[in-house]
N, C-alpha and C positions, 0 to 999 in steps of 0.2 A: 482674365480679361485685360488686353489691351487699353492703354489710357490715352487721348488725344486731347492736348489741350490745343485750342486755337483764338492768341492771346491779340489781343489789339492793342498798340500804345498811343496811347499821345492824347486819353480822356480827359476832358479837362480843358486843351487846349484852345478851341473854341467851340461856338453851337452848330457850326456845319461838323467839324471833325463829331463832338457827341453826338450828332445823329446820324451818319453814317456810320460810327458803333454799335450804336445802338438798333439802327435796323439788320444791320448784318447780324446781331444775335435773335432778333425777334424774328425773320423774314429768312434767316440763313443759319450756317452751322457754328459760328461765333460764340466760344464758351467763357473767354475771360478777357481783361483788358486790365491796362494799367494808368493811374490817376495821375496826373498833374497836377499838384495842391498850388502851386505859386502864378498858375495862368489865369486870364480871364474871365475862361468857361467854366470855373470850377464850381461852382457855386450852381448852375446848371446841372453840371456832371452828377453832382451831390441826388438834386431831384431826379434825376432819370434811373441813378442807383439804385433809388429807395425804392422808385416803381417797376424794375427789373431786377427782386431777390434772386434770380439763380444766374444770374452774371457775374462771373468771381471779378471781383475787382484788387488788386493789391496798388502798389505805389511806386509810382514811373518817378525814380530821385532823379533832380534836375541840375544840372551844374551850366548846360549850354546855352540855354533857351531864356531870353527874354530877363526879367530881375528876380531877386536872393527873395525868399520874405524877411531874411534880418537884414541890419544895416549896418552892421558893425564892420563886415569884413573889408580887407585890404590886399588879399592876391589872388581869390577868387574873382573878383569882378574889376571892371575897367576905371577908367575916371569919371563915368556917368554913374555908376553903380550898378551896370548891368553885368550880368553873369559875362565871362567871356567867353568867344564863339570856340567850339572843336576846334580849328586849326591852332590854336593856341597849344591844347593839349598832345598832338599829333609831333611834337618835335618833341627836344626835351625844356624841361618845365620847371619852375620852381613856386610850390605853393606850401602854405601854411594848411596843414593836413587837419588840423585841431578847426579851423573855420568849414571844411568840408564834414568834417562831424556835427558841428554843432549845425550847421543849415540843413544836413539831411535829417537830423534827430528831429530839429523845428517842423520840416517837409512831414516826415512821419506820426509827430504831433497833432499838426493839423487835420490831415486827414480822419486821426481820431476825434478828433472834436467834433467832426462832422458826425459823427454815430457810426461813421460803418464801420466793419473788422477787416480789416486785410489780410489779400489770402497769401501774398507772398512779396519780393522786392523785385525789380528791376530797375535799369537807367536808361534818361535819353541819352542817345547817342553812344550806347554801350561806354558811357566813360567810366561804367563801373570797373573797367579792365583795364584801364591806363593806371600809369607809372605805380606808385603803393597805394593809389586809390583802393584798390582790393582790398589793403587790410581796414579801413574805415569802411565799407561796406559789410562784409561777413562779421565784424564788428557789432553794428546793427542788424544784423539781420541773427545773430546769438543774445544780441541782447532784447528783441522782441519775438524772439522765437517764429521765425518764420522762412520759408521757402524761398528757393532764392533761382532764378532764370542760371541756367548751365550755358554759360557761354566766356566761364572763368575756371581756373582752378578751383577746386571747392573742398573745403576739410570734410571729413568724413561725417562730422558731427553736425552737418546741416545737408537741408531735405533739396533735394533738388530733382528734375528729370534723367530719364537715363539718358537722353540725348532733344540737343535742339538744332532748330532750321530757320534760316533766314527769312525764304523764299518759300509764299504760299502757291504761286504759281505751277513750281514743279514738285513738291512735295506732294500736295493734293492734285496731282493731275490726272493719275488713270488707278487701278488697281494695283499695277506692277508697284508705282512710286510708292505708293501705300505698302507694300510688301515689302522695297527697299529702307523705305522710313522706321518699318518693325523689327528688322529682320534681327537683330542682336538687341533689342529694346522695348521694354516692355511701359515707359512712358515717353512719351515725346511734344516736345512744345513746339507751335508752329510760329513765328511771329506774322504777325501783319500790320497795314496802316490801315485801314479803312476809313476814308470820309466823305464830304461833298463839301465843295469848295467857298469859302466866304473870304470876306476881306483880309482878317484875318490872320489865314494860312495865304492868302496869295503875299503879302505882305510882309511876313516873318518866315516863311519854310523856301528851302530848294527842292522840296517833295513832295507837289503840290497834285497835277491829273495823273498820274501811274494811281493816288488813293479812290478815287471813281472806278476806276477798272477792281478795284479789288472789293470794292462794294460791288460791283456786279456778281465777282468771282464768288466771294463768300454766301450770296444768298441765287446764286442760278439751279436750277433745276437737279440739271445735269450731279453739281457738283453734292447737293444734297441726298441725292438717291447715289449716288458712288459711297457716302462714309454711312447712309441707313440700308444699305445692303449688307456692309460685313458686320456679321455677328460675334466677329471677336476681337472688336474695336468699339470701346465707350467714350463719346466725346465727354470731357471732362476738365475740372478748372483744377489748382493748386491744392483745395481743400482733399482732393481726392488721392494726391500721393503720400 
């Protein structure tokens, strides 16, 4: 059987993003998403977890978005103490590798404190794949043993997809795309943003109404009888590869 995970990031972030998460799994085909332990909503995201057990959740590491939960560091973040934005990291960069371990180990931390189990890693802003970021990621993610989004080089000794996609739009769009998504792959992770807009995200994101459309996307009709028509296709989270 075919495995389809269709991940959501950015939980955590605030209470419109958690709830357009969280309906698009309840109301749509939405099998997993990834936490923000250092936002606002988190603490929200926490209760909505607990009363949606088959929502895999793992942990969206932060490096772009908004403050560190330590306060020690000095080339991860600016003169405010806030994380610094992606175009920082988009050139070339110089940081203290040893601060982006220890804030993600904290990030990883935390969310266990919350009780839940994480089903696997990703990052905002894919920075998991900038400059030797990578080796402090797959780092953590051997040292807690867990699955990690395919959208890096990955050593052989960590669990990942056999392929991922940006774009739920065209991935999930007819049967054909579904056929081209499998065709050499026997798991595949879809990402998405799904939300509804609060102050928020209009105030902190540059990818703010495209996530309404994709709340529609994820829980429409149409697109729900397209993935419960084929039989050899299981939507599915991290825990299942």
């Amino acid at each position: 059987m075919k495995k389809l995970i269709i991940n959501a990031d950015d939980f955590g972030y605030s209470r419109g993003v958690n709830y357009g998460i969280i309906d698009s799994h309840q109301q749509g085909v939405l099998t997993s998403t990834t936490f923000m332990t250092n936002m606002p909503g988190a603490e929200h995201a926490v209760e909505l977890a607990n009363q949606n057990p088959d929502l895999g959740v793992g942990v969206h590491l932060v490096l772009t978005c908004d403050r560190p939960l330590l306060d020690t560091h000095k080339t991860i973040v600016d003169a405010n103490g806030d994380f610094r934005k992606l175009g920082f990291y988009k050139g070339a960069f110089t940081i203290d590798y040893e601060e982006v371990y220890d804030e993600w180990k904290a990030q990883i931390e935390k969310f266990l404190s919350f009780g839940l189990e994480p089903t696997h890693l990703d990052s905002h802003h894919h920075i998991n794949s900038f400059g030797d970021i990578p080796e402090v990621f797959l780092k953590l993610a051997k040292e807690y043993n867990l699955p990690v989004r395919n959208n890096m080089d990955i050593t052989e000794d960590i669990k990942t997809t056999d392929s991922f996609s940006y774009l739920i739009e065209t991935a999930l769009k007819d049967d054909q795309s579904l056929n081209e998504l499998f065709e050499s792959n026997q798991t595949v992770e879809v990402m998405s943003h799904p939300a509804y807009l609060d102050k928020k995200l209009m105030d902190t994101s540059s990818f703010t109404y495209p996530r309404i459309d994709e709340v529609e996307f994820l829980t429409h009709p149409r697109i729900i009888e397209l993935i419960d028509a084929r039989s050899d296709i299981q939507l599915s989270t991290f825990k299942d590869i």
